[in-house]
C-alpha positions as CSV (number, residue, x, y, z in Angstrom):
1,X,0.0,0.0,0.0
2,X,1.4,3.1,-0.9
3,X,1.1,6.1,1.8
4,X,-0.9,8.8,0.7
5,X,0.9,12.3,1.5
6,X,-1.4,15.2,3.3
7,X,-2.1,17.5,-0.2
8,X,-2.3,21.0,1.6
9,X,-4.8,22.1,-0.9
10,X,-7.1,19.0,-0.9
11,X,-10.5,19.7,0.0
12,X,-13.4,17.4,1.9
13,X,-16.4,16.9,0.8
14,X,-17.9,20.0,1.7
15,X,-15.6,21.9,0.4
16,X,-13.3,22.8,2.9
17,X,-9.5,22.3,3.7
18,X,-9.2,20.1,6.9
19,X,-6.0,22.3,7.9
20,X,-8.4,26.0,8.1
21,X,-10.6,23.6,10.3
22,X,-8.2,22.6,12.7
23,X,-6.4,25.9,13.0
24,X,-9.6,27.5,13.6
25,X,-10.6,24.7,16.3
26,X,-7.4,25.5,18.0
27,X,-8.1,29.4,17.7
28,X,-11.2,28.2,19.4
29,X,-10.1,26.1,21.8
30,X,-7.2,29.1,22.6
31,X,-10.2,31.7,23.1
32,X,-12.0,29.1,25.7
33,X,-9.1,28.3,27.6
34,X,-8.5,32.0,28.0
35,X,-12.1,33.0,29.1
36,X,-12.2,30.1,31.2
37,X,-9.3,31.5,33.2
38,X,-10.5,34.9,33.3
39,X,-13.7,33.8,34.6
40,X,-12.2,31.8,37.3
41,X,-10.0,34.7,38.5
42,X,-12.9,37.2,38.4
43,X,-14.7,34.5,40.3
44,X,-12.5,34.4,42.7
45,X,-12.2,38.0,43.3
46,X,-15.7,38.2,43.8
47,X,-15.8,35.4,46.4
48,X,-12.8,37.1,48.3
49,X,-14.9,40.3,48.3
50,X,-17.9,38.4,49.7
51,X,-15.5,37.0,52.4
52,X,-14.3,40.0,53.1
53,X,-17.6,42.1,53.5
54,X,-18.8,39.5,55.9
55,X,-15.5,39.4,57.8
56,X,-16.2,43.0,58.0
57,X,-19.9,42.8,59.2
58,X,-18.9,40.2,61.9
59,X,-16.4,41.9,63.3
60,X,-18.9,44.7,63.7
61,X,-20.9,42.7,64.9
62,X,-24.1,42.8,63.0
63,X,-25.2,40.2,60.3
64,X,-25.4,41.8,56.9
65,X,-28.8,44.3,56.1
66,X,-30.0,42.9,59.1
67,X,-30.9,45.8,62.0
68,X,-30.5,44.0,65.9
69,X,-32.7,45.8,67.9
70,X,-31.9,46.3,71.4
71,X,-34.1,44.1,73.5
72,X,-37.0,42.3,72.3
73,X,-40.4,43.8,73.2
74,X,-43.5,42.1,73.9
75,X,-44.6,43.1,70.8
76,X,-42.9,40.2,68.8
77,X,-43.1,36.1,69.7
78,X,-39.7,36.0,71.4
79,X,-40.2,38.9,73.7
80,X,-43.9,37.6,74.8
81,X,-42.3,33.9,75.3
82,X,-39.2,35.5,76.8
83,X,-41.0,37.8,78.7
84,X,-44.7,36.1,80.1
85,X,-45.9,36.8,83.2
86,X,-45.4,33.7,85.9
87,X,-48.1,32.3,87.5
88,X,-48.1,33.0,91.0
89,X,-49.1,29.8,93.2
């Protein structure tokens, strides 16, 4: 059998030359492995920002949009559980 040498300007079937298609499905693959990473690292940052902000609200001691009032009241279900008068015996 005689080996058949890769023609540079053969086509396929559809018309097109199978070294175009590769080098534009590296390109490709070159572009995805690139946003991929840039993705990850803006990810990242993002997560460390997070972190950070509720590092920050901890150590101030108050959860995150979240008002702590002072004492609870009888106005709301912990203060009247908290806070219900005792039966005398």
């Amino acid at each position: 059998m005689i080996a058949q040498r890769y023609n540079v300007f053969a086509m396929n079937a559809r018309g097109e030359d199978p070294l175009v298609r590769t080098l534009r499905l590296k390109e490709r693959a070159e572009e995805d492995i690139y946003f991929a990473a840039r993705d990850r690292r803006l990810i990242a940052d993002l997560h460390a920002a997070q972190e950070e902000e509720r590092l920050r609200h901890a150590k101030e001691g108050a959860l995150a949009g979240v008002a702590r009032p002072e004492r609870h009241s009888e106005k709301d279900w912990i203060g009247r559980y908290l806070y219900r008068l005792k039966p005398v015996v």
